[in-house]
N, C-alpha and C positions, 0 to 999 in steps of 0.2 A: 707288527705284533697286535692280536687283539687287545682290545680295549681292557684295560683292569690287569692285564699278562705283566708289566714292568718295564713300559718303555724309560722313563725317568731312571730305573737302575740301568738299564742298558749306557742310558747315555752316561752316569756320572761312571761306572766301569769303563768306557772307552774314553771320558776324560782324566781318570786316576792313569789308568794306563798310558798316552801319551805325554802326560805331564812330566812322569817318571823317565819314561824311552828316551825324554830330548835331556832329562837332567844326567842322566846316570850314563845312556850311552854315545861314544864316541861318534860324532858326521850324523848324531839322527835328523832325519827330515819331517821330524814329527814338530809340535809346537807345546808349549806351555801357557799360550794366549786362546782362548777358548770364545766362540761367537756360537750362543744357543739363541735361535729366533721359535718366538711363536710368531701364528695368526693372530689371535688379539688379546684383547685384557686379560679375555676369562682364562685363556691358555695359560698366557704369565701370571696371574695367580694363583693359579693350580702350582706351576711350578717355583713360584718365590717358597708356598709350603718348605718343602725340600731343601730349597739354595741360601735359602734367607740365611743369613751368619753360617753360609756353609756345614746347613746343619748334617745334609745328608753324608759327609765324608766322616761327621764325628760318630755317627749314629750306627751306618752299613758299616761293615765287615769289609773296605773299600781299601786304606792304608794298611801295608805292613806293620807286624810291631819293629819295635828299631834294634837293631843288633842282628837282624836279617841279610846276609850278604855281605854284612860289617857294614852296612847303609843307617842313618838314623832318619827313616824313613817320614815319621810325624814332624820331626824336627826341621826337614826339607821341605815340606810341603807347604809353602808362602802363597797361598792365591789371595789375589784380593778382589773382591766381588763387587764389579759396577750393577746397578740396575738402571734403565732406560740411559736419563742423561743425567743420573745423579751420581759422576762420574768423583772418582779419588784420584789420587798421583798413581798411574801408569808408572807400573813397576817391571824391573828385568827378571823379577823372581816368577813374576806368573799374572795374569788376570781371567777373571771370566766377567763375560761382558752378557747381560740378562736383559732381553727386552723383545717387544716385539716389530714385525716386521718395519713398519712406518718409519721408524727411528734412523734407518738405516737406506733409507731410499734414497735416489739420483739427487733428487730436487728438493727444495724445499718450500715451494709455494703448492702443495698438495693440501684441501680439508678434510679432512674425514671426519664423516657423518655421525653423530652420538650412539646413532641405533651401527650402525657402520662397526666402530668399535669395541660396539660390546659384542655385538656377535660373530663381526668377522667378516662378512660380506665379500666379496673378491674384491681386494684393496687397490685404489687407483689415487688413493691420496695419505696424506701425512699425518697421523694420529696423534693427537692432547700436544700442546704447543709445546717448545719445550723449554725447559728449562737446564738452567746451568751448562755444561758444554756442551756442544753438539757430536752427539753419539756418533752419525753418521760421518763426520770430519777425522775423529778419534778414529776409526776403523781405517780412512783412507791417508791419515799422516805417518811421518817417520819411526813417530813413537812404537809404531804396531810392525813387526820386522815377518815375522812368521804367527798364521794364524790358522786353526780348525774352527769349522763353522759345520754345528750341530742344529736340523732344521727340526722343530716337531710339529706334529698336524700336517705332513710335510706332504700332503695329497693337496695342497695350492702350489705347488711349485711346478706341477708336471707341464706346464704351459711355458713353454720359450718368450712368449712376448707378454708374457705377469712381471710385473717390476719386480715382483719377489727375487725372479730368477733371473732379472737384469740386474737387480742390486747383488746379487753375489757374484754375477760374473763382472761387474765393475771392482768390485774390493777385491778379484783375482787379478783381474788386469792394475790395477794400481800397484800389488804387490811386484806382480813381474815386472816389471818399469824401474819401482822404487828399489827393490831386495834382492832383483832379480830370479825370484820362486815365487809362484803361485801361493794358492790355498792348499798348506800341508793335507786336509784332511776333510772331506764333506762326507756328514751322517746324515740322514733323509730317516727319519723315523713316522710311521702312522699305519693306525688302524688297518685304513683303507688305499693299500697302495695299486688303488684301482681307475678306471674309466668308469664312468655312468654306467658305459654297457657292460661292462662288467669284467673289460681286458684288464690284464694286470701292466702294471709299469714294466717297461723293459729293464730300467735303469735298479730294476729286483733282485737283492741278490739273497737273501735270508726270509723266509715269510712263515710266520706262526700265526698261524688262522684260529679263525672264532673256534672252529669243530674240532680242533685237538685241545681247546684252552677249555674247552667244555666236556671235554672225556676225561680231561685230567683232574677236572674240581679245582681250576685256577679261575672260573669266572660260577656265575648263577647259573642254573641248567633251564633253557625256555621253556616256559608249560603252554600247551594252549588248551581251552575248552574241546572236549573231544563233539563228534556231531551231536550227540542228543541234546549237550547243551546249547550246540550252536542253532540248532532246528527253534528252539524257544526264543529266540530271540527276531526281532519283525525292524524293521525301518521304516515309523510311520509317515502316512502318505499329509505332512503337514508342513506349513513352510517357516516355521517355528526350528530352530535348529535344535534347541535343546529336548523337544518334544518329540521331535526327529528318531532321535537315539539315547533317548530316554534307556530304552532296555541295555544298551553297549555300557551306558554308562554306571546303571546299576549295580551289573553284573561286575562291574570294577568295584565299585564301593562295596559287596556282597567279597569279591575275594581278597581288597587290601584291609577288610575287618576282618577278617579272620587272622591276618598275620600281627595287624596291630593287637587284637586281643592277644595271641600268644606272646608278644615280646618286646611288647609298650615301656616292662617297665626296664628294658638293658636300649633298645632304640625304637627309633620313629619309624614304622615304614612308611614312605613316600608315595601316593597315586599321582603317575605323571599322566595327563590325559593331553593328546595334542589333535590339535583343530586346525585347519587349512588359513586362519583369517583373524586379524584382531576382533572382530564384529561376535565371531563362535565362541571366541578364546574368551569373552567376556560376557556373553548367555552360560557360559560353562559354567565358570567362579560363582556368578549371582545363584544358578541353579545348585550347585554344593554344599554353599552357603546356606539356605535357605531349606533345604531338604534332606540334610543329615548333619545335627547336632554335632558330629564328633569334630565337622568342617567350620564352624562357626569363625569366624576371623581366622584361618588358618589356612588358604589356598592363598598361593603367592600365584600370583598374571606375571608373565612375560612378554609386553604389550607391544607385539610387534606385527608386521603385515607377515603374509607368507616370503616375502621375497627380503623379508631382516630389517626391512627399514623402517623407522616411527613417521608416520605422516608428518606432511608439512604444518597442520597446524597444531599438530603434536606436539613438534619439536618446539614450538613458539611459547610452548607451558612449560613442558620439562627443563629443570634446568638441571646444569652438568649435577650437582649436589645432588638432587633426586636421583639421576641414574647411576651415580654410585652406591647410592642404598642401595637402588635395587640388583646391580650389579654383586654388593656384598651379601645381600640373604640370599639370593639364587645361590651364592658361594658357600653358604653355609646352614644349607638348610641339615647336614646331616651332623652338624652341632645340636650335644641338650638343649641347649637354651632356644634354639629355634621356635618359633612360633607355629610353623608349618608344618602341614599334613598333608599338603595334595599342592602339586605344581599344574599351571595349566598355560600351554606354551603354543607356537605354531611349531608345522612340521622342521620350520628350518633350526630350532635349536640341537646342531648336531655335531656338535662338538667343544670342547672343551670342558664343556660343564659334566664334571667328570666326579659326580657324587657315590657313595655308596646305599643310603638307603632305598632307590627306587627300587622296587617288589612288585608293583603292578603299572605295568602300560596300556591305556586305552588310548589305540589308534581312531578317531573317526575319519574319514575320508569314501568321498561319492563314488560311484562306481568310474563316471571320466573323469575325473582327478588323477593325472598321468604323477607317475614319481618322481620328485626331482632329487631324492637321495639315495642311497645307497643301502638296501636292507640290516646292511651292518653296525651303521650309522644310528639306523635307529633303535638296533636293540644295544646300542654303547650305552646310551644313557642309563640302562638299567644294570648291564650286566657284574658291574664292579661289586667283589661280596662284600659284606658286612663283616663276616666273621671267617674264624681261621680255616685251612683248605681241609680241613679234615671235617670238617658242619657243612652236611650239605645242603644248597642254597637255590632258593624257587626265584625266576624269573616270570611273572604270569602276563601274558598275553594276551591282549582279549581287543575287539575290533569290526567293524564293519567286513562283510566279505573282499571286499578291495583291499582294505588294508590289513588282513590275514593271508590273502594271497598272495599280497607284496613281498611280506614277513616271510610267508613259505619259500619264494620262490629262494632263498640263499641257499635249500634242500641240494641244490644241482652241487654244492660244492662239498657235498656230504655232512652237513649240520644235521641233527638229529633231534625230533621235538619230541615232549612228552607231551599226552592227551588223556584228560584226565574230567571226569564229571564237576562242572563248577555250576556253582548258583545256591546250595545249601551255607546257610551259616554254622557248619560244624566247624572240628576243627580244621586248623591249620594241617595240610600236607606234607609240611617243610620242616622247620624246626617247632622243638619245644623248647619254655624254659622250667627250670629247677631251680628254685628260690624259697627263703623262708617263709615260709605260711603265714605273713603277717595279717591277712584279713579272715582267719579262720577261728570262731570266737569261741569254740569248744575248744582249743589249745592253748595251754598256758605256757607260754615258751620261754618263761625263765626256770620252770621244773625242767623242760625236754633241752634244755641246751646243757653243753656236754662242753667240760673244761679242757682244751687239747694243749699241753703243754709243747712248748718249741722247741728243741735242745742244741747246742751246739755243734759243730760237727763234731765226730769223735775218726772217723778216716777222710784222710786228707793225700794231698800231694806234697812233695818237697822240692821243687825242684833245683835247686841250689845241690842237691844230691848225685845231677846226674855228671858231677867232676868225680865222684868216686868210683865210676863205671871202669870195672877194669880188664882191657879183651884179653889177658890171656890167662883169666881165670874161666873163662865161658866155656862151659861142659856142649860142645859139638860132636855129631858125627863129621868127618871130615868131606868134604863133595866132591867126586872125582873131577879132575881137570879133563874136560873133552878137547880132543883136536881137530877143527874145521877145518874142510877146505877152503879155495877161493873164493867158491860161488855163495859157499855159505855165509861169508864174512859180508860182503856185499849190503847186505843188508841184516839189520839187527831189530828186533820189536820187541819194545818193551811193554809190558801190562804192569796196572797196579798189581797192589796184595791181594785185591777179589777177583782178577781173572781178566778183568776189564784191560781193552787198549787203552792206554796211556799216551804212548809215543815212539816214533821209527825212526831212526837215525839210519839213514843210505850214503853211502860214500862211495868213492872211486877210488882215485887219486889221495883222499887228504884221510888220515886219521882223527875221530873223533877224541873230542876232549874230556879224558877222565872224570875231570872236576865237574862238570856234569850231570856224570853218571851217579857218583861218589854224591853229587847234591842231590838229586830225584830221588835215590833210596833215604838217605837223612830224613827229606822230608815226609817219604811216606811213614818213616820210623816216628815220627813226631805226630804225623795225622792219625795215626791209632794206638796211640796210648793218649789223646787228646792233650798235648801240650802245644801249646802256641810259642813257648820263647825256647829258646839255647839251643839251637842249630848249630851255632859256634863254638860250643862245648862239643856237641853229640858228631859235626863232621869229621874232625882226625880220627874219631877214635872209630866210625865206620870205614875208612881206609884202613886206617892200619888194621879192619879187621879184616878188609877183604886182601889186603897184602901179603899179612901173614897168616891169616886163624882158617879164614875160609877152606881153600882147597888142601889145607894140611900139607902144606908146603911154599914157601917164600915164592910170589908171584913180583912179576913187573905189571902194574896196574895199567901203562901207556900199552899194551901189547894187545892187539886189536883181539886174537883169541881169547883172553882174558875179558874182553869187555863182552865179546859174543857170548862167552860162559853163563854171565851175569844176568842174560836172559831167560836163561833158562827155569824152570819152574823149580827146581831141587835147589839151585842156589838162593834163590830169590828167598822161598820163605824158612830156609835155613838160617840167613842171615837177619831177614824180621822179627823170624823165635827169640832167636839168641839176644838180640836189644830189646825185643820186648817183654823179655822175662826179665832182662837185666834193671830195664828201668823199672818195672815193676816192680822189685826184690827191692829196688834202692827207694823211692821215692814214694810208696805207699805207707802213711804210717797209721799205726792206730795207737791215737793219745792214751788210751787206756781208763778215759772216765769224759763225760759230758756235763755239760752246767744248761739249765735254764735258761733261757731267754728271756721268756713270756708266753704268755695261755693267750692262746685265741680262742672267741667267743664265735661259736656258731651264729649268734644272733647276726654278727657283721660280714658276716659271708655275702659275696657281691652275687646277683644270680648270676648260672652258668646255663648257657644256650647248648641245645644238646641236639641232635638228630630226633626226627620221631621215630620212636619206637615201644616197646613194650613196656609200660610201667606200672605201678604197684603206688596208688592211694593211702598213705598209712596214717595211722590214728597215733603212732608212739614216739613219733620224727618231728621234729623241728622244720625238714622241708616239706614242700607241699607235694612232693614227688620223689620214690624212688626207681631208680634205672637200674642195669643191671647189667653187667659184663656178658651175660650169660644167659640162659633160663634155671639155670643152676643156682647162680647169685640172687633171682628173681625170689626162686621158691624159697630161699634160705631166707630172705627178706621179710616174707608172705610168712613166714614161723616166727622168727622175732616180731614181728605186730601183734601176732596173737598170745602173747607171753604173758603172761601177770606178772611175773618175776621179776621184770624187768621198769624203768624207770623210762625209758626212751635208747632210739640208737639213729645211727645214719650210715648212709655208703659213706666212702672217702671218694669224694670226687676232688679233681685236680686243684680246683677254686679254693677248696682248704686250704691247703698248700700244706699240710700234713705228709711229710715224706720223711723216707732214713736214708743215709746212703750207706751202700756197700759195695765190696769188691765182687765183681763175677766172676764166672769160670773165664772170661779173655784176659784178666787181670785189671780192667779197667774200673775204677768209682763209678755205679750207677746209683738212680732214684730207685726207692721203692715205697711203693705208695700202697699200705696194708689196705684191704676189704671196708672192714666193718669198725665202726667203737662204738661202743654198748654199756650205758649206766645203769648197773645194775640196783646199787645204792646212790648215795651221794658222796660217797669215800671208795664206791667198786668201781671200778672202769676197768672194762676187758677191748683190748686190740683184738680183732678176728681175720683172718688170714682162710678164705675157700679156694680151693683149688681143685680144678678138673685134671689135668692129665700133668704130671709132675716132671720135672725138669732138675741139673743139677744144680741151677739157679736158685730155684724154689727154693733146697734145703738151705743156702747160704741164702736168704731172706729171711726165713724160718726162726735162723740162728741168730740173725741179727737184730731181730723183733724183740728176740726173749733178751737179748742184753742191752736193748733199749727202754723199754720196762725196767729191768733192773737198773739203769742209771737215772731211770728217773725217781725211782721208790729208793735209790740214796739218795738223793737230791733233792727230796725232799721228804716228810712224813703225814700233808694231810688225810692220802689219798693213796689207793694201794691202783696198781695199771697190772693188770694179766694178761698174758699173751694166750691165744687158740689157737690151732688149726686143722680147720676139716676138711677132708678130701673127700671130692666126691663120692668115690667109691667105698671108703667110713660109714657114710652119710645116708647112703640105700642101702648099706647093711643095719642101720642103726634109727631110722626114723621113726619107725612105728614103735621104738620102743623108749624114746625119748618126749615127753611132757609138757617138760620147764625148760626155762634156760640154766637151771641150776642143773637138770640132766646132761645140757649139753657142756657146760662148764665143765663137768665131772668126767665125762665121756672123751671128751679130747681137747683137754690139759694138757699140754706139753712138762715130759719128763726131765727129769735133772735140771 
């Protein structure tokens, strides 16, 4: 999986999953004892994130809830989490064992080198001495009966004679001996399940590449300089390195200030510049330093050779304490508090250091300078986004011809760059942000901020309701019972409720089991009315509606025609209507009045990172920018600025958190997130609701606006809230002859 894609959810989903297989079902050969190795520190750090007090299983959507199955799912799930050799009592409930490879080696008279494990080196010896029990003894004693060993970065293992992959084929050979079973389970996760040359591993069986994680907006999208701007740039003829590639390096600091001007004040973006040599790596930093203020004490050195190792009389200064600093701020440079603005490293930092803010890579590299990594490798370090997949997110590229050619050359695997004019300080290409206008001293932003009251929910769910579900009140047409033949039976495919294949049940000989089937529609009955619990409640009562209610006459449910029916498209979402109106009618309620919360102040709004696009400068807004759904929403914007009438207004961007909910036409509780608010006075606040093409949605939003307004105007008396709404097509009947905002106040007022 590329880089930044979810290899870490991969793993803990196939370790939630085996955990469960050997708890719940009978003869599994799966295990509850879990071994995740990285290659070194920075890997296990990356991953303690995650694992540390088992946070990832409280967090991800990973555990069922409990009464699922009649399982108590959270309440089973006992792991106890060793890391390296800070090992607990070895339990029959479960462990995961967190460390890296060293821990776990043949021997134990191996050293490994400072610079060795911080960056990973191809391991030939035993890393930070240990303490407490010996990890690697715990893996090969009685205690350990059945075990899955999850590899990551697991492109060091493809070597047969790497201890890596002697040390797991010894803890497989110990088990069969000792348990007489092997290793239940071996996962091999990484980036790069490649050869240098670029062959894929055999041992492949799943592979999500950089160039689908990059179509999909799961990683940053690479930019390079297109020619014009690569033509401006020279490699002078000087043996001065940094004078060398003065313009490369520029040309970096030229496009990672453009991103830090746009979005300094929500993150840092990161300049990662790498150099072949600790000797460059340190002309580099001194040159940053010293020639663009924004760098001032803020370039972290990663003080290493090309080949990962700190010289010998390197090693004789550093002591362990120092490379753990430096090991922790490489870790965290994409924390606020970080210091750093610009990383400068050799080529071989490639991998684990698996941060989100780098934004700009400057490759330098000579023309013979042969590659010793993997082009994928090097655009990892960048490509993990910042922000959520729907912002989309610049990776810029910039480099010596050698090392833009290297970069290209991953083209053959259909990676696709973008090429784009760089070397102006305009703006940023990538994103914008939208934030309060705090350094803007013509605005006085305690008149322009706008009181937005919170209210309570007023439609809700009940789900304790859905015992009142009763099938033989359910108003169906009845679905005729078909009769298949053999051939037909044979095989049966079922799709979800949207069309999509789900699952194939094929037999012979043996008839497939009801319960089941009777469980798969439960659940999809449960996944779109959005209820997470009472499957235990909701499955009798879908049998007995498929027994009796469905085909409009008393069915045996075991009777294989009877299950072929069920695939059918007429039964299927005949039988979805019916419980999803039914739950809907029962479990939807509306309290009939809202109370207050709290008023949120515009002023405290966090900025919000937005895509570049069209935006509107306004003089009457509290932000320093509006956007706009639309060009429709634009020009409506573009009219309230120029308003006298008015006091200030703003979009409803999501950062508000200004939302109502309502019922849709599927039956389901959605958000709705009105347009505009607009102070007209300091006691008028109008809600604005524009709309282009109308939907039956719309109107129930419409409706719900205006009785939010009104539960807030009971709820309290400072301040009156009106609801509007203009539709586009209103709006070009009506502009030219509209003024003020008190014309459009007037104009479309919603009635009753």
């Amino acid at each position: 999986m590329a880089t930044g894609t979810g290899k870490t959810k991969i793993l803990s989903l196939a370790l939630t999953w085996s955990y469960f297989h050997k708890l719940y079902e009978k003869n599994s050969d799966l295990s509850k004892n879990f071994l995740i190795i990285a290659p070194n520190i920075i890997v296990l750090n990356r991953l303690r994130k995650d694992y540390n007090d088992l946070k990832v299983f409280k967090q991800d959507p990973l555990i069922p809830e409990n009464g699922h199955f009649d399982h108590n799912w959270r309440n089973d799930f006992q792991l106890t989490l060793h890391i390296q050799d800070e090992l607990k009592p070895i339990t029959e409930e479960g462990n995961l064992f967190l460390t890296n490879i060293h821990r776990v080696y043949l021997t134990e008279n191996w050293k490994l080198s400072l610079a060795e494990e911080f960056l990973g080196k191809k391991p030939p010896t035993d890393a930070d001495t240990s303490k407490g029990m010996d990890l690697g003894k715990v893996l090969r004693s009685n205690k350990i009966k059945n075990l899955v060993v999850m590899n990551d970065e697991a492109h060091h293992i493809h070597d047969e004679t790497m201890q890596w992959f002697k040390s797991i084929e010894d803890i497989n050979n110990t088990l069969q001996l000792k348990q007489g079973n092997g290793i239940s389970l071996q996962i091999d996760n990484t980036a790069t399940p490649k050869h240098t040359n670029g062959a894929i591993f055999v041992q492949t069986i799943s592979d999500y590449p950089l160039v689908e994680a990059i179509r999909q907006n799961v990683v940053k999208s690479p930019v390079l300089p297109d020619e014009a701007s690569r033509s401006k740039l020279t490699e002078k003829s000087t043996s001065k390195f940094v004078e060398r590639y003065k313009d490369y390096i520029h040309l970096g600091y030229i496009e990672w200030k453009k991103q830090f001007d746009e979005i300094n004040n929500i993150k840092t973006p990161i300049l990662f510049v790498m150099t072949l040599d600790t000797k460059e790596a340190n002309e580099t930093k001194e040159f940053l330093e010293l020639n663009y203020p924004e760098f001032k004490n803020s370039v972290l050195l990663i003080h290493t050779k090309k080949s990962g190792e700190i010289s010998e009389n390197e090693t004789s200064k550093r002591k362990k304490q120092e490379l753990e600093e430096l090991r922790k701020a490489a870790d965290a440079v994409d924390e606020d508090l970080s210091p750093y603005k610009a990383v400068v490293s050799v080529m071989m930092l490639r991998e684990g250091w698996d941060v989100r803010n780098v934004t700009t890579i400057v490759g330098l590299r000579p023309y013979e300078s042969p590659a010793k990594i993997l082009p994928e490798q090097t655009l990892g370090r960048g490509v993990r986004k910042m922000f959520d997949m729907d912002i989309k997110e610049e990776l810029v590229i910039i480099g010596t011809p050698a090392f833009i050619d290297f970069v290209e050359s991953i083209k053959t695997e259909g990676v696709e760059f973008n090429y784009r004019p760089m070397g102006d300080l305009g703006k940023s290409h990538s994103q914008m942000v939208v934030e309060v206008d705090q350094n803007n001293v013509k605005k006085d932003l305690d008149k322009l901020d706008i009181p937005i009251p919170m209210l309570s929910p007023r439609i809700h769910r009940e789900y304790k309701d859905l015992e009142n579900i009763q099938v033989q009140e359910m108003q169906i047409t009845p679905v005729p019972l078909r009769q298949f033949n053999q051939a037909e039976l044979k095989e049966i495919v079922f799709e979800d409720i949207d069309g999509e294949f789900s699952h194939k049940i094929e037999f012979t000989d043996t008839i497939p089991d009801y319960r089941n089937v009777v469980g798969f529609f439960t659940q999809t009955i449960l996944k779109g009315s959005r209820l997470v619990t009472g499957f235990n409640v909701l499955y009798p009562k879908v049998e007995q509606f498929i027994r009796h209610k469905l085909f409009g006459e008393n069915v045996n449910i075991e009777d294989p025609n009877v299950l072929r029916n069920l695939s059918e498209p007429e039964a299927k979402n005949t039988l979805y209507n019916a419980f999803k109106n039914a739950i809907d009618n029962l479990t939807i309620k509306d309290k009939g009045s809202a109370q207050i919360r709290n008023y949120v102040s515009l002023r405290k709004v966090k900025p919000l990172v937005v895509n570049n696009q069209a935006y509107l400068v306004p003089q009457k807004s509290i932000f320093n920018k509006i956007i706009g759904d639309s060009q429709f929403e634009l020009e409506f914007a573009s009219f309230l600025d120029a308003c006298d009438d008015i006091i200030s207004f703003v979009k409803n961007y999501q950062s508000l958190n200004f939302k109502m909910e309502y019922q849709g036409e599927d039956g389901n509780i959605h958000d709705y997130y009105p347009d505009f608010i607009i102070k007209q006075t300091e006691n008028k606040i109008y809600i604005l609701e524009t709309k282009g093409r109308e939907d039956l949605n719309d109107l129930r939003k419409i409706k719900r606006l205006k009785i939010w307004c009104d539960d807030v105007n009971i709820a309290q008396n400072g301040r009156q809230y009106i609801p509007l709404y203009v539709k586009q097509d209103d709006w070009e009947k009506h502009k030219n002859d509209v003024k003020t905002f008190e014309d459009i106040a007037e104009t479309f007022k919603l009635k009753g």
